[in-house]
N, C-alpha and C positions, 0 to 999 in steps of 0.2 A: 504494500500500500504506500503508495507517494502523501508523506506529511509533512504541511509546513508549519515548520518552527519558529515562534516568535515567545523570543525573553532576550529582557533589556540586558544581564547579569552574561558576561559572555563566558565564562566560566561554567554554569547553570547550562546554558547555551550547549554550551560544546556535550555538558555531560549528556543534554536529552538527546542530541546528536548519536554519540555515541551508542546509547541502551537505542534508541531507533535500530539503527543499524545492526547490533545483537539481534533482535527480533524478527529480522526479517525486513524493513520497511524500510523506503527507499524517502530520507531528510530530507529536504529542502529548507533551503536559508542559513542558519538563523537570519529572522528579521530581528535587528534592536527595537523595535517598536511598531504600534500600529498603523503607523499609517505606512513604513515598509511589506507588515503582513498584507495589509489591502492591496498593494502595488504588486508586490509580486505574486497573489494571487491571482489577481485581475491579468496579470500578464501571461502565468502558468499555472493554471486551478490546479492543487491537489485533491485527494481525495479527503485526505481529515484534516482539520485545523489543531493545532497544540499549540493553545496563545496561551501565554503568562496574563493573568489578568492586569496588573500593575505597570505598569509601561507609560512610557512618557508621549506625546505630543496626542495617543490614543490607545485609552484600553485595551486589552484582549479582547472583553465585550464589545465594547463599542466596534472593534475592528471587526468582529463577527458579525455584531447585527450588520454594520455598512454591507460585507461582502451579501449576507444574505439577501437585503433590498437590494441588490445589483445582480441578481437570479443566481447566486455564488453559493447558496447553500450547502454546507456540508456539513458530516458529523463534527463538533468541538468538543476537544476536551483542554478543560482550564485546570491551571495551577496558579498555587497560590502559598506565599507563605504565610498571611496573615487569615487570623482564625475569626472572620466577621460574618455572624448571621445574614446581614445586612448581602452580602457577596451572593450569599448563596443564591437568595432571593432575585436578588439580578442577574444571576446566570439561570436559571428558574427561568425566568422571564427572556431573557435573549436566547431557549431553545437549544443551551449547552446540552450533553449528553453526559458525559462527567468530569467529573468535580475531584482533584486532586490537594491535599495540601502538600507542602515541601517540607523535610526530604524524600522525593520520590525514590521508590527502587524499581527494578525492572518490571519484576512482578506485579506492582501495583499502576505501572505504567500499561504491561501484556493487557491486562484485565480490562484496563478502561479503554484502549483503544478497540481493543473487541466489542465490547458491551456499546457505546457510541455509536460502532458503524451497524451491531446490529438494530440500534432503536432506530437511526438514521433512515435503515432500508425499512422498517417497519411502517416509520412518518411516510415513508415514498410508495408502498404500498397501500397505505390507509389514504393518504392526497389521491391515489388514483382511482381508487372504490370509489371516494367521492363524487371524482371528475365524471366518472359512468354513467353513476346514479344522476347525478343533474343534467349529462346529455341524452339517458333515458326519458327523463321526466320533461325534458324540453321538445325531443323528439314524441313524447307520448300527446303533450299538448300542441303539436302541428298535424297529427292525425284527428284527433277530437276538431279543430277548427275546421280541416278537410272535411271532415264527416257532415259537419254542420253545414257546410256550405252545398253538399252535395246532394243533401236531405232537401235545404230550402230551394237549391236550384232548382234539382230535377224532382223533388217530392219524390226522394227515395226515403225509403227506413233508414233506422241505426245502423242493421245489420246488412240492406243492400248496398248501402253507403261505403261499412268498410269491409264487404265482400269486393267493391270493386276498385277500392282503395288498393287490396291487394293483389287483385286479378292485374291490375293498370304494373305494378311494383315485378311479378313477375314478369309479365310481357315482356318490359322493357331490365329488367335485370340490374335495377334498383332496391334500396331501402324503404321502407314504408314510409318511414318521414321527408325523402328524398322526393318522392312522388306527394307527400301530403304538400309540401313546399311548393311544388309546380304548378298543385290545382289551388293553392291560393293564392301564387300569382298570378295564377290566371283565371280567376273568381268574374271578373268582368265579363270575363265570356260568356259562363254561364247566365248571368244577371242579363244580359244583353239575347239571349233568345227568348226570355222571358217578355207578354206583352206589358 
């Protein structure tokens, strides 16, 4: 996994470098700080974020949420050496995955970049059941207009409606809502044989 590294501490720096490397995963940076993490993210997304929270010109967080508004999304796991509920809360809040305090060791470094990228694919699984459902639900309500239109046109039923809602969908080797779309842009047609 390609991770970039952002702490201001280059010593700290080097070490997360190093345990990266032990485990498999391919460092990027160190950034000394946020607004590097954002630059060179923006320039070469990695797959997980490891900001230091405490950094100068820009947060950990703050660098994370920026990437994330900039469709940069990825699993973060923050460190920290200072022990403040308050942190937590805002990594809570800007969508980290986990939460380290300093001194880290490998072990608890393996753990949380695991655990991260799987909530991360979890968040990207769950955003896409969503996207489904609401193109379902959008597609369900451009057949229901179709219907409607086809009933008032031609004084058909419900069911002759979107019998030929479908009938029209296969012929032509379309979606249902693909075809419901076309006969309501073309709604005037019908209204126009109408006296």
């Amino acid at each position: 996994m390609r991770i970039l590294v952002a702490e201001d501490d280059p010593v700290i720096a080097l070490g997360l470098v190093k345990r990266l490397r032990s485990l498999g995963h391919e460092p990027l940076g160190p950034a000394a700080n946020g607004v590097e993490a954002v630059a060179q993210a923006t320039n070469d997304p990695p797959d997980l974020y490891l900001f230091d929270i405490d950094m100068p010109l820009l947060d950990g967080l703050a660098a994370a949420r920026a990437l994330a508004e900039a469709g940069l999304r990825r699993p973060v796991v923050v460190v920290t050496g200072v022990q403040d509920p308050g942190l937590i809360e805002r990594s809570i809040e800007t969508g980290v995955s986990a939460y380290l305090t300093k001194p880290i060791d490998e072990r608890q470094l393996g753990a949380a970049i695991q655990l991260a990228a799987a909530r991360h694919d979890e968040f990207l699984r769950l955003e896409a059941e969503v996207t489904r459902a609401h193109q379902a639900l959008e597609d369900r309500k451009l057949v229901e207009r179709a219907k409607g239109i086809l009933m008032d046109g031609l004084g058909l039923t419900e069911a002759e409606a979107f019998r030929r809602i479908q009938r029209l969908a296969r012929d032509r080797n379309k979606r249902l809502a693909d075809v419901a779309a076309l006969l309501i842009d073309n709604q005037a047609v019908l209204s126009a044989d109408q006296p």
